[in-house]
C-alpha positions as CSV (number, residue, x, y, z in Angstrom):
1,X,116.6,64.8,131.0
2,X,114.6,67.9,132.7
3,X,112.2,69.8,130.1
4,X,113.5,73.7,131.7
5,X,111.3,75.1,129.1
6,X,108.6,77.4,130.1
7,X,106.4,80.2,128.3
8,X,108.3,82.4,129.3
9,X,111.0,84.4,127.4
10,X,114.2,83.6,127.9
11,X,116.2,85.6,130.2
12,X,118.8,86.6,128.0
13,X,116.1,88.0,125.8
14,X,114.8,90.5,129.1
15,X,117.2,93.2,127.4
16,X,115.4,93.1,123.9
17,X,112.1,92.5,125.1
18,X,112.5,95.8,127.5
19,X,113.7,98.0,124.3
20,X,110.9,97.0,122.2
21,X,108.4,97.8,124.9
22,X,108.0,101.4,124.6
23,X,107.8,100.8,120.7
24,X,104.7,98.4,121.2
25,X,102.9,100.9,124.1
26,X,103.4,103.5,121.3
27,X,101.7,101.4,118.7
28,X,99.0,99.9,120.7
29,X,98.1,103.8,122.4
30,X,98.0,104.8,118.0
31,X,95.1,102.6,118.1
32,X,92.9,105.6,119.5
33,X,92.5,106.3,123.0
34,X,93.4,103.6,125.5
35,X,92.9,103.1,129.3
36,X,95.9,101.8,130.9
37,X,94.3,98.7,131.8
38,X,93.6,97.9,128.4
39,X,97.4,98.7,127.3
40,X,98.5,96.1,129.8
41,X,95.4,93.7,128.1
42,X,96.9,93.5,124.6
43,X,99.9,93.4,125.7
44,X,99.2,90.5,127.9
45,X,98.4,88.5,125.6
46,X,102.2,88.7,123.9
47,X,105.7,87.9,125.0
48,X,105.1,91.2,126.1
49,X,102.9,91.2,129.2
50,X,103.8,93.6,131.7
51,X,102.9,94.7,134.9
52,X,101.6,98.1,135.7
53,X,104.8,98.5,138.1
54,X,106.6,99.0,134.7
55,X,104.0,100.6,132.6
56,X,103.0,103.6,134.9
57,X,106.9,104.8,134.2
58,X,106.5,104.2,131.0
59,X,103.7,106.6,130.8
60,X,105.0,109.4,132.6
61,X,108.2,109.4,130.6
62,X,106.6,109.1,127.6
63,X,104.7,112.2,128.4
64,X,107.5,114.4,129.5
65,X,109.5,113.3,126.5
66,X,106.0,115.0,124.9
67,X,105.0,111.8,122.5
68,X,101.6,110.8,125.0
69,X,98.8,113.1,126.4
70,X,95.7,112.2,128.3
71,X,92.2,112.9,128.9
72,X,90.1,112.3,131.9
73,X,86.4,110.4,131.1
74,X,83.7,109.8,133.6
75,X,83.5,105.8,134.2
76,X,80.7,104.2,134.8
77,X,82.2,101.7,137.0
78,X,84.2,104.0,139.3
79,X,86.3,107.2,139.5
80,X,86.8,108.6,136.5
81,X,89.5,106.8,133.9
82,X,92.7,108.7,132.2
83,X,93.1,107.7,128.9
84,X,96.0,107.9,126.6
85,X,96.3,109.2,123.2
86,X,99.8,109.9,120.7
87,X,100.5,113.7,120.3
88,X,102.1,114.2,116.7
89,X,105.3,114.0,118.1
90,X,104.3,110.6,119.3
91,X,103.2,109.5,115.5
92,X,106.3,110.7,114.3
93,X,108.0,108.7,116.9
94,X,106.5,105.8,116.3
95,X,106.8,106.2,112.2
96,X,110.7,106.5,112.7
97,X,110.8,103.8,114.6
98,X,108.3,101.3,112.6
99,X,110.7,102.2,110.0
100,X,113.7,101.6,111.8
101,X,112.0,98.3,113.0
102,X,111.7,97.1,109.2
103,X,115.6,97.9,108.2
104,X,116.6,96.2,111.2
105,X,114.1,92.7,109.9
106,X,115.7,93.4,106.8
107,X,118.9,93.4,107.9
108,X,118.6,90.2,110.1
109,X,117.5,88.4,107.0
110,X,119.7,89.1,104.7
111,X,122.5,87.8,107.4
112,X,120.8,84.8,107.5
């Protein structure tokens, strides 16, 4: 019989894996400031590994929606570098939905 397994996540877990992105780009940007390049580092290194395809739209939306800002710093390896921080709307975001995130482990374990 074929081994089909692979590292990757399983496509019927695309869905979930999508909703908890902007939840982890939110907790990885509390962190302190963070280049976009590194976002898409730590995250690589999860089920969670993105492109930046995906992550530049995640970015813009999350700073319309008011929760990210930026600042530009001089780089000394090229043009300068925007880096992304939480606003306090952002914290509070993310504090609802750590919170959130803990009833719904809750939940799943006491079903189990």
């Amino acid at each position: 019989m074929e081994n089909t397994e692979t590292t990757e996540p399983k496509e019927r877990f695309i869905a979930i894996r999508r909703g908890l992105l902007e939840f982890l780009v939110l907790k990885v940007i509390a962190g302190g400031k963070v280049y976009a390049a590194d976002i898409l580092s730590k995250l690589a290194a999860t089920d969670f590994a993105t492109q930046e395809g995906t992550l530049y739209p995640l970015l813009s939306k999350l700073r319309r929606e008011g929760l990210l800002d930026h600042e530009w710093q001089e780089s000394e390896s090229g043009p300068p570098r925007k880096y992304y921080l939480l606003t306090e709307k952002g914290r509070e975001q993310l504090e609802e939905t750590n919170q959130y995130w803990k009833t719904i482990i809750k939940t799943v374990d006491e079903l189990a």
